[in-house]
N, C-alpha and C positions, 0 to 999 in steps of 0.2 A: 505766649499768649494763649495757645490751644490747650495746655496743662490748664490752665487758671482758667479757662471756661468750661473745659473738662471737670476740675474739682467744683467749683460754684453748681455745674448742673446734675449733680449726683443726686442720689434719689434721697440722700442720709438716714438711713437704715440705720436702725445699731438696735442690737438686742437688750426688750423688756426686761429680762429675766435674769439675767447674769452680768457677769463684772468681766473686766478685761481676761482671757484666758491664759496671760502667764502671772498674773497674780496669785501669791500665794500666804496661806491667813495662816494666824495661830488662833487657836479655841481657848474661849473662857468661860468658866460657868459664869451665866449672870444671876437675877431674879431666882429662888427657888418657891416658888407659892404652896409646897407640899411636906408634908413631916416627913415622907421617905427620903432620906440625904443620895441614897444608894440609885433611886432614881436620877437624881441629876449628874452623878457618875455616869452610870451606864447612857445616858443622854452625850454628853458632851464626849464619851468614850468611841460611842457611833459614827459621830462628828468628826471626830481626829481619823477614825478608821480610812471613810467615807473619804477626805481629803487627802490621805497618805496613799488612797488608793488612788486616785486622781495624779499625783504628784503637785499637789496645790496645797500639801502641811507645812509650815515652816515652826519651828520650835526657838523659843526663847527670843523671841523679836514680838518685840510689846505692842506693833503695827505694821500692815493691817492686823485685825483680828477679827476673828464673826465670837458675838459670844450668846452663850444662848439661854434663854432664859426658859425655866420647868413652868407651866403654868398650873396644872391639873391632872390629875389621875381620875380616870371615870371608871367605876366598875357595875355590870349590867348583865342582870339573869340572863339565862340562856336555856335556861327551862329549871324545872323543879318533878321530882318523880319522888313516892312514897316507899320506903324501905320499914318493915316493922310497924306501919302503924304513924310514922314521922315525915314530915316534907324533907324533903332533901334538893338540895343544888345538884340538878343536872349537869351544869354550869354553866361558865360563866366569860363575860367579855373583859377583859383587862386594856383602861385605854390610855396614853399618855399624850399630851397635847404639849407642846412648846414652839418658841418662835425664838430666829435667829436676827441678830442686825450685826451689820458688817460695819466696824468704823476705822477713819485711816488716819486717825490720829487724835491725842487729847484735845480735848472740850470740844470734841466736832459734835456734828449731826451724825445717824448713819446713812452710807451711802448704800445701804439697801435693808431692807427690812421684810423678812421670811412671810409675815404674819404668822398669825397661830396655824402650826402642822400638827394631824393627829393620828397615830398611829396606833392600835389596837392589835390583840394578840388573844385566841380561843383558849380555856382552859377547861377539862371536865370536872367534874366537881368529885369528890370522895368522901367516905364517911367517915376516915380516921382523920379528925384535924391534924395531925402530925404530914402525914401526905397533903393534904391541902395548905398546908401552911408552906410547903417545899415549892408547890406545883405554882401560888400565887406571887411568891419569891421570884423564882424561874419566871417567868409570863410578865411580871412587872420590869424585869432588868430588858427582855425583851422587845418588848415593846417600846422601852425606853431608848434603847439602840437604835432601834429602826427608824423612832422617830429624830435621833438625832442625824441619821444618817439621812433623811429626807431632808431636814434643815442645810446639811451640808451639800447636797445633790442641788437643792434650790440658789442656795448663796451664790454654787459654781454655774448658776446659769441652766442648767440640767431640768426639763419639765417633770414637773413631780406630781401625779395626779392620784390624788387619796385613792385612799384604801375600804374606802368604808361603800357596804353596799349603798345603791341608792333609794 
């Protein structure tokens, strides 16, 4: 009888943020909203890292899974300085936004939902397009990682607090 008024008077706490912690997901791209495909690799790449390092990846089990979806790529001066006569990119912000949902099985709801995470990556700017086409390459798979690794940090219940100044 002291068990069962014991359990009835608990405070029932259970954590906002995350899902059971011996659960463990497989990663799926979902949504891509962007023409870079290489970004939603490096997204979902982050994810798988993120949860292997955890020990929360499980491979080739079709549920759970968190799958994530690429929503946007933002990219945003960083100044601009004259070389010869010509504006030039100082440079520049490189940002990748996506959101994950964790679902446990066909035609469910998810039983948790990232919202949109955005993660951002600095790059300077150069005046041989050949270097900046490398350095915006690098900075976009970057970004892309980290933001998926946030996705994956948040899913496992992990507080994940942006990155972007205020």
């Amino acid at each position: 009888m002291g068990l069962c008024a014991a359990s009835l008077s608990s405070c029932g706490y259970r954590s906002v943020y995350g899902q059971p912690g011996s659960q463990r997901l497989s990663v799926q791209i979902g949504q891509v909203l962007i023409p870079e495909f290489v970004a939603a690799q490096a997204t979902a790449s982050g994810a798988r890292s993120e949860l292997a390092a955890a020990g929360a990846l499980v491979s080739g089990a079709p549920f759970p899974r968190l799958v994530v979806d690429v929503l946007r790529v933002d990219e945003l001066s960083r100044g601009i300085h004259v070389e010869a006569g010509q504006p030039r990119a100082a440079g520049m912000s490189i940002a990748v936004t996506a959101r994950g949902r964790v679902f446990q099985g066909e035609n469910q709801e998810p039983s948790l939902d990232t919202g949109d995470l955005r993660r951002s990556v600095q790059v300077s700017g150069d005046s041989n397009p050949r270097v900046d086409s490398a350095a915006y390459d690098a900075a976009l798979r970057s970004a892309a990682e980290r933001c998926g690794r946030a996705v994956a940090r948040f899913a496992l219940g992990i507080p994940e607090p942006s990155d972007e100044p205020p």
